[in-house]
N, C-alpha and C positions, 0 to 999 in steps of 0.2 A: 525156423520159427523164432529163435531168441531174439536175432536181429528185426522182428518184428514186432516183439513186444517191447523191447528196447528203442524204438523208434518211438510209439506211442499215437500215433497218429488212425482214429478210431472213429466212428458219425455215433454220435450218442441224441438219443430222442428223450424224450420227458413227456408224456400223456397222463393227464388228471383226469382221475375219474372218480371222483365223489370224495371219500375218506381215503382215495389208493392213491399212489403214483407206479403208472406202468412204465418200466425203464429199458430201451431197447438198444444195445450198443451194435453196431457190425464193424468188422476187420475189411475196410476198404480194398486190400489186395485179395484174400482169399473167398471172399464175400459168406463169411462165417458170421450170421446174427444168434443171437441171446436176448432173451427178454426175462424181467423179475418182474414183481409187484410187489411193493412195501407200503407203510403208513405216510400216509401225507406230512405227517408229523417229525419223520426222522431227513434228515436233513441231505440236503442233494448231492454234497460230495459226500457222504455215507452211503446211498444208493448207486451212486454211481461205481464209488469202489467196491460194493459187491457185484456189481454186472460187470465190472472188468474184471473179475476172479471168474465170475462162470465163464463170461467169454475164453478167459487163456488158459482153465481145465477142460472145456471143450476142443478145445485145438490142441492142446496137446493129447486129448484123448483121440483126436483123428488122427495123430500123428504117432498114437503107436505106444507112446507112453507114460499114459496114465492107467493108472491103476485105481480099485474101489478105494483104498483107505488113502487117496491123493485129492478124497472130497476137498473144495473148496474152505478155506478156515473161514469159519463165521464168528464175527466179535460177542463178547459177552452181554448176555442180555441184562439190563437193569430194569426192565420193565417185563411185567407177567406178559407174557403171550408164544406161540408158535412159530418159527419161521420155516415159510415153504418155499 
């Protein structure tokens, strides 16, 4: 799997839907998809580097070794709100 994220080669989608962007990445060999949903507002290499953190805790949680407190790190928020 290292040699796969080391590679970096991913189909990443972008769907707007009103105030959201739905962000969908898949791992082209293992056919592993992830989806998030963020603010329209926050910026696309920012969404996108969180859907490739769940994509490669996902695969590594297929692969055996991920653990719960191996949660995906989430940047600091400077703005009030939730992230799910």
């Amino acid at each position: 799997m290292a040699s796969e994220e080391s590679r970096g080669e991913y189909i990443v989608e972008f769907q707007q839907h009103g105030a959201s962007v739905k962000v969908s990445v898949i791992d082209p060999v293992t056919m592993t998809e992830v989806s998030i949903v963020g603010p329209r507002s926050a910026g696309q290499e920012e969404l996108q580097r969180a859907a490739l953190a769940k994509l490669h805790y996902v695969m590594k949680k297929k692969a055996g070794g991920a653990k719960p407190d191996d949660t995906p790190a989430q940047p600091p928020q400077k703005k009030p709100g939730i992230i799910v």
